[in-house]
C-alpha positions as CSV (number, residue, x, y, z in Angstrom):
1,X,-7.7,0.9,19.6
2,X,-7.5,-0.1,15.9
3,X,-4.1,-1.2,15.1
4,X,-3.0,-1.9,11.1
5,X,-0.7,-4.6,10.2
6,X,1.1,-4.4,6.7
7,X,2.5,-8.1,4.7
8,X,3.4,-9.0,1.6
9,X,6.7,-7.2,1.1
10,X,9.7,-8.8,-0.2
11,X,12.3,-8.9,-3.1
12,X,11.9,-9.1,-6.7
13,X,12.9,-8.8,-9.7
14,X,12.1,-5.7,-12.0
15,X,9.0,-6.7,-14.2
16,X,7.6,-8.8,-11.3
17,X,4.9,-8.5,-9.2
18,X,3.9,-7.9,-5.6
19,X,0.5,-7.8,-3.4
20,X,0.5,-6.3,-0.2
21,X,-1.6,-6.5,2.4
22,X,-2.6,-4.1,5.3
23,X,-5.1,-6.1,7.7
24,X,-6.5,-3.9,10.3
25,X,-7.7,-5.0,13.9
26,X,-11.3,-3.0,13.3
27,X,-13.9,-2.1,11.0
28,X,-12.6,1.2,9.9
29,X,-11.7,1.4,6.3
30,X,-15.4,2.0,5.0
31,X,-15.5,4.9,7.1
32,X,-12.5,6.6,6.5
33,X,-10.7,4.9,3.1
34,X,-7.5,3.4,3.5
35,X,-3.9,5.0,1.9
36,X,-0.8,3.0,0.5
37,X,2.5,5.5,0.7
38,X,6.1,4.5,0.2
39,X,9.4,6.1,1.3
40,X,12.6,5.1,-0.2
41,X,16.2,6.3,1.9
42,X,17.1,9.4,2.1
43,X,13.4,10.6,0.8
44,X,10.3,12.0,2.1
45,X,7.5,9.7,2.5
46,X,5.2,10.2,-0.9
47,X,1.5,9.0,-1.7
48,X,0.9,6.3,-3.6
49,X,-2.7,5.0,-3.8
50,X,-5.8,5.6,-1.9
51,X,-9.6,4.6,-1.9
52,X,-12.3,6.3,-0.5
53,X,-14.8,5.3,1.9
54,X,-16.7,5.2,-0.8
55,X,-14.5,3.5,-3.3
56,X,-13.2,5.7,-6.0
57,X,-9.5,5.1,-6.3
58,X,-6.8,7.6,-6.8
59,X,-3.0,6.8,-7.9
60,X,0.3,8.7,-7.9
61,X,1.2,9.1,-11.2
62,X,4.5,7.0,-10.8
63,X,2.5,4.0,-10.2
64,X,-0.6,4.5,-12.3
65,X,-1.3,1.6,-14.7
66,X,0.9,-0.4,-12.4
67,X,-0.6,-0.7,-9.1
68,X,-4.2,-1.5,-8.1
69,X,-5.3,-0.8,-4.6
70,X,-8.6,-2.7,-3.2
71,X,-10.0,-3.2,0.4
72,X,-11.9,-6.2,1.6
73,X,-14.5,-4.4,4.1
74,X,-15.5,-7.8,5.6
75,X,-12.2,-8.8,6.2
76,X,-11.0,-5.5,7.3
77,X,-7.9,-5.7,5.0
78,X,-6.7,-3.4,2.1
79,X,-4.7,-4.6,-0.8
80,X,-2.0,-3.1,-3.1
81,X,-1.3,-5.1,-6.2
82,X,1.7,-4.0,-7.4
83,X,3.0,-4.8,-11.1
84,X,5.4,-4.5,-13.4
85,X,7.6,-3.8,-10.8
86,X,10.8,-1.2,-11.3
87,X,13.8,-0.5,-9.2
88,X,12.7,3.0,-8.5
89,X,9.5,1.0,-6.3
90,X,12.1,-0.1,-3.8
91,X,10.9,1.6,-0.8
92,X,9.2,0.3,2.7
93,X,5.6,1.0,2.0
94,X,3.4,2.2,4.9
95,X,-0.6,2.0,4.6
96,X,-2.7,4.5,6.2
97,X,-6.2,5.2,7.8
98,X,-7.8,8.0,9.7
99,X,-4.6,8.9,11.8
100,X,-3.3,5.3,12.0
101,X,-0.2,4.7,10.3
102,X,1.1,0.7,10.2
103,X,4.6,-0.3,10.6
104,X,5.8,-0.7,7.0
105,X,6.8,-3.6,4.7
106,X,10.2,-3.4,2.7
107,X,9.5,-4.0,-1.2
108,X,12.9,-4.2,-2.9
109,X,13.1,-4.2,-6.4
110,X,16.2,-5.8,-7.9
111,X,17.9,-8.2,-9.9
């Protein structure tokens, strides 16, 4: 069974930047895309980038300009880049394949 392992997360300051990282333990991303979604407390857990199996990219519009999402198929990781980070960013940020969810990284944005 394919697991997926998110890093990266952290604290920093508003303006600065993150990348994250979601390595999965199999070759599934070029088959099904891979998903980056965020939820802050007390809200619902909302998109925030995706690319397709095929690579076209698609953004929340929150985070559209901001963030960058890539996947490495040889590697079998996916990657959120994550710039000009606000306050309103600070959430744990879950990635997302198929019907395989990861445990989540905390990205706190503060100063």
């Amino acid at each position: 069974q394919v697991h997926l392992v998110e890093s990266g997360g952290g604290l920093v300051q508003p303006g600065g930047s993150l990348r994250l990282s979601c390595a999965a333990s199999g070759s599934i991303f070029s088959a099904y895309g891979v998903g980056w979604y965020r939820q802050a407390p007390g809200k619902e857990r909302e998109f925030v980038a995706t690319i397709t199996g095929a690579g076209s990219t698609f953004y929340a519009d929150s985070v559209k300009g901001r963030f960058t999402i890539s996947r490495d198929n040889a590697k079998n990781t996916a990657y959120l880049q994550m710039n000009s980070l606000k306050p309103e960013d600070t959430a744990v940020y879950y990635c997302n394949t198929h019907i395989l969810w990861g445990q989540g990284t905390q990205v706190t944005v503060s100063s």
